[in-house]
TIKOLVO-266130 format. One line per 2 residues: number of its first residue (from 1); their letters; for each residue x, y, z of C-alpha. Coordinates in pm, 1 decimal. Each point is the difference from the previous one (the first is absolute). Layout:
NUM> a> X:Y:Z  ...
This chain:
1> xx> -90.7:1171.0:3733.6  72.1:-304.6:-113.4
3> xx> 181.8:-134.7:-336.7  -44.3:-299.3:-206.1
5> xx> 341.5:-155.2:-50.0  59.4:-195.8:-326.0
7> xx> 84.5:-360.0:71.0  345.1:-96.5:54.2
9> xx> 135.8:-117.1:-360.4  286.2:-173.0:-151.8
11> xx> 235.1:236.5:-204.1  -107.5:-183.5:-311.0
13> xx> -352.5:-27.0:54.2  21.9:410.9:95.3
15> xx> 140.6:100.5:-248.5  -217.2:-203.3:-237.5
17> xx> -306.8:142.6:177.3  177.4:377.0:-55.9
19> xx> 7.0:-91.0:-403.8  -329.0:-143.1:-7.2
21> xx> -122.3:317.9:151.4  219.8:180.5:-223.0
23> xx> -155.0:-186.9:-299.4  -349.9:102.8:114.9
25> xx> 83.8:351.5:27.6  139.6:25.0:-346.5
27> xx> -296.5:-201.1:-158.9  -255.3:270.8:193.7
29> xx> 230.1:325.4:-47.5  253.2:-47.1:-260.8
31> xx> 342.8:4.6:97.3  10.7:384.8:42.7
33> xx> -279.8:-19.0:249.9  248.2:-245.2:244.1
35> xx> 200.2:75.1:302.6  174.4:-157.6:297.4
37> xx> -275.5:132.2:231.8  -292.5:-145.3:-201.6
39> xx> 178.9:-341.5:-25.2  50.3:14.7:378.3
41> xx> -354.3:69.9:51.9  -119.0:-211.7:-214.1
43> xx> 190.7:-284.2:133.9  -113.3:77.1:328.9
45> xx> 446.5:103.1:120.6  134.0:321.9:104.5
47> xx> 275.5:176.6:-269.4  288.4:-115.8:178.3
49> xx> -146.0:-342.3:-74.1  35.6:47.7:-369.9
51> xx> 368.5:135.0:55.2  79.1:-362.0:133.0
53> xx> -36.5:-175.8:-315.5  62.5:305.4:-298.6
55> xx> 221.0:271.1:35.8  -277.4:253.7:-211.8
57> xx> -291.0:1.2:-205.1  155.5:-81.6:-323.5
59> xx> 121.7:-332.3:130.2  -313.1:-78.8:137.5
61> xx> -162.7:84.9:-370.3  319.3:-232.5:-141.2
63> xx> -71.0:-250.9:184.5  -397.1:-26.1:-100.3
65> xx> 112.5:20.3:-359.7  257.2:-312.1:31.2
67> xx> -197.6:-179.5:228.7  -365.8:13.7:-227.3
69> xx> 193.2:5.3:-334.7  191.7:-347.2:132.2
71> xx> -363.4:-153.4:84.8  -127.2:108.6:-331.5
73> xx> 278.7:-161.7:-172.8  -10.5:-306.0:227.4
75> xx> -388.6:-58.4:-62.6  27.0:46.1:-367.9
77> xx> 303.2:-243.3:-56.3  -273.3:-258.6:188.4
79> xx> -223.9:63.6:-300.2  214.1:-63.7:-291.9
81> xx> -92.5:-182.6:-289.1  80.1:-362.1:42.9
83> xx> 81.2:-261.5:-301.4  -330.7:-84.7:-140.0
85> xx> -116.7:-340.8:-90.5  -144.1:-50.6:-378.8
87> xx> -365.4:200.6:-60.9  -12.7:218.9:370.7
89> xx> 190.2:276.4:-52.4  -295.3:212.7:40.4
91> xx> -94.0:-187.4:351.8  369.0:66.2:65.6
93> xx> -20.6:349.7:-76.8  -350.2:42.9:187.2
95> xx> 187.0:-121.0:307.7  284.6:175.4:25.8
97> xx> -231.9:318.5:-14.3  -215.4:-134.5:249.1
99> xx> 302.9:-44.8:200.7  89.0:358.4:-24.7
101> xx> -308.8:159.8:59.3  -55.2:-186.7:302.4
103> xx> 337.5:133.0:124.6  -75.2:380.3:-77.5
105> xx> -374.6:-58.2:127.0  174.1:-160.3:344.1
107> xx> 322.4:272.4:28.6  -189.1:288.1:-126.6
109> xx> 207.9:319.0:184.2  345.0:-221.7:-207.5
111> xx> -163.6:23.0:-301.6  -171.1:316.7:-23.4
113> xx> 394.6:166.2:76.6  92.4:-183.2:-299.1
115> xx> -289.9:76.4:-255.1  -112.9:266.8:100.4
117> xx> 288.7:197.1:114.1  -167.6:305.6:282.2
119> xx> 76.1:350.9:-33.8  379.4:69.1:67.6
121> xx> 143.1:-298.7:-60.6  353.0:10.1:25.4
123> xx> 258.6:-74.0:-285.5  73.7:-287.9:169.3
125> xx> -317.3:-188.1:-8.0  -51.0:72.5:-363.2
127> xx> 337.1:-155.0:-59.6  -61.6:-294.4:194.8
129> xx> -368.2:-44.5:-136.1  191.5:14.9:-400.0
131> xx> 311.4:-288.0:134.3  -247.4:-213.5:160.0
133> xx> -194.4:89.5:-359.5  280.4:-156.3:-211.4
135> xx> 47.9:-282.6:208.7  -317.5:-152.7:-61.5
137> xx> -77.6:118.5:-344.0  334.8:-172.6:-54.8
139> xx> -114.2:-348.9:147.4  -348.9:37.0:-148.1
141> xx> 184.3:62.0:-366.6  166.5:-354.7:105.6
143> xx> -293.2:-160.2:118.8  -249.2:97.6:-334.0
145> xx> 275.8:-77.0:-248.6  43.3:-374.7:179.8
147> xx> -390.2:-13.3:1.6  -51.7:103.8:-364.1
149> xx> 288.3:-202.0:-181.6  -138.1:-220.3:-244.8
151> xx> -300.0:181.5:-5.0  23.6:25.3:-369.7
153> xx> 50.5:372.1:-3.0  331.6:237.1:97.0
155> xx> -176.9:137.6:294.2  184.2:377.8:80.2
157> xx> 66.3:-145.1:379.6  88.6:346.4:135.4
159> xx> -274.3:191.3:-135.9  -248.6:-287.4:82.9
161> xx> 170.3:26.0:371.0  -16.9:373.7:-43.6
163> xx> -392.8:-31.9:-33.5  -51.7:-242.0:237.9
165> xx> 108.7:174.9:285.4  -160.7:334.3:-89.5
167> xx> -325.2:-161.3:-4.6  55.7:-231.0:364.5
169> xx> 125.8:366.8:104.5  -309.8:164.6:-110.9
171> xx> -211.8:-295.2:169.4  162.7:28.9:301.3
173> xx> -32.7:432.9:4.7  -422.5:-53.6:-79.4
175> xx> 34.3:-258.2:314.3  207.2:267.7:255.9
177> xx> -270.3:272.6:-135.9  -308.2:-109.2:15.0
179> xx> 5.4:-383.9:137.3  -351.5:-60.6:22.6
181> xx> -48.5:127.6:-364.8  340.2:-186.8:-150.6
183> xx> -21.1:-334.6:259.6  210.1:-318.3:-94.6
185> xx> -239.5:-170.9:-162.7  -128.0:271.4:-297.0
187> xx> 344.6:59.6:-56.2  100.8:-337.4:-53.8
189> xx> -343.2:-54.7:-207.0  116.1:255.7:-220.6
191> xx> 379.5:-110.4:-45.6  -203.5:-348.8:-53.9
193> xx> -169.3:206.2:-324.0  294.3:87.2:-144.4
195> xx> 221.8:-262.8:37.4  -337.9:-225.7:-169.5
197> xx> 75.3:245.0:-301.7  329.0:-164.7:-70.6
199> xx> 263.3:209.3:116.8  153.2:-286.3:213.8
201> xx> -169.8:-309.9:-236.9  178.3:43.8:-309.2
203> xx> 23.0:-272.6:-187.5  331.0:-281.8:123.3
């Protein structure tokens, strides 16, 4: 009887090709519903495979949550607000959503870890999910403050920040859920709609 041997890898590109595995196997079962011996067969090794590159199942499960919280951080820092010119901060606002949905629709197993946290998640995750939290609510407070000064109002940059987010976060959980429902484009129509009632037009 014959077996099917899995290609001949570097260390780095196996033990990427364990997490991605890994990743898959939380998204599908939660991270309760993991082992070594359904990340092995799932990524096509033997056991003693897995052993090579993580010492148990918990660093395997550490290593997903660095790894996909990193990218997460990574792709949203590429979306950040920049210094609008006079009369486009909506257009500027429009595209840095755009921007982010397009990330979460093309990295959805990263993104659904993050907002939509599966069954079992471990402290750790949650942790990591809230720091990489603060770190870009605290740029985005930065970035709508510089945006609204001299609007002619005392804009409450933190809260507005605060909002912001939730509702790109909300966008980007209808998009995971139910993409062909929530695609890009209604989405964006509808941040279009309520950006045309003001909240980022007010007067300079």
């Amino acid at each position: 009887m014959s077996h099917t041997r899995a290609p001949r890898m570097s260390a780095a590109a196996r033990r990427a090709q364990l997490l991605d595995a890994a990743t898959r196997l939380v998204g599908e079962r939660g991270f309760h519903g993991v082992s070594i011996e359904s990340i092995a067969r799932s990524a096509g090794v033997t056991r003693a495979s897995v052993y090579q590159h993580f010492p148990d199942l918990h660093a395997v499960l550490e290593a997903v949550i660095e790894r996909e919280t990193s990218r997460a951080l990574a792709q949203v820092s590429q979306t950040a607000l920049p210094e609008p010119s006079d009369g486009d901060r909506s257009a500027v606002m429009l595209e840095s959503l755009r921007a982010y949905l397009l990330a979460v629709q093309n990295q959805p197993s990263t993104w659904r870890l993050i907002l939509i946290p599966p069954e079992g998640a471990p402290k750790a995750l949650h942790e990591s999910i809230a720091n990489g939290r603060e770190t870009v609510l605290d740029a985005l407070t930065l970035a709508v403050g510089s945006a609204l000064t001299g609007s002619g109002v005392a804009p409450d940059a933190e809260l507005t920040a605060r909002v912001l987010s939730a509702i790109s976060d909300e966008y980007a959980r209808l998009l995971l859920t139910d993409p062909r429902r929530f695609p890009p484009e209604r989405l964006l129509e509808h941040a279009r709609w309520l950006l045309s009632l003001g909240v980022a037009n007010a007067p300079r």
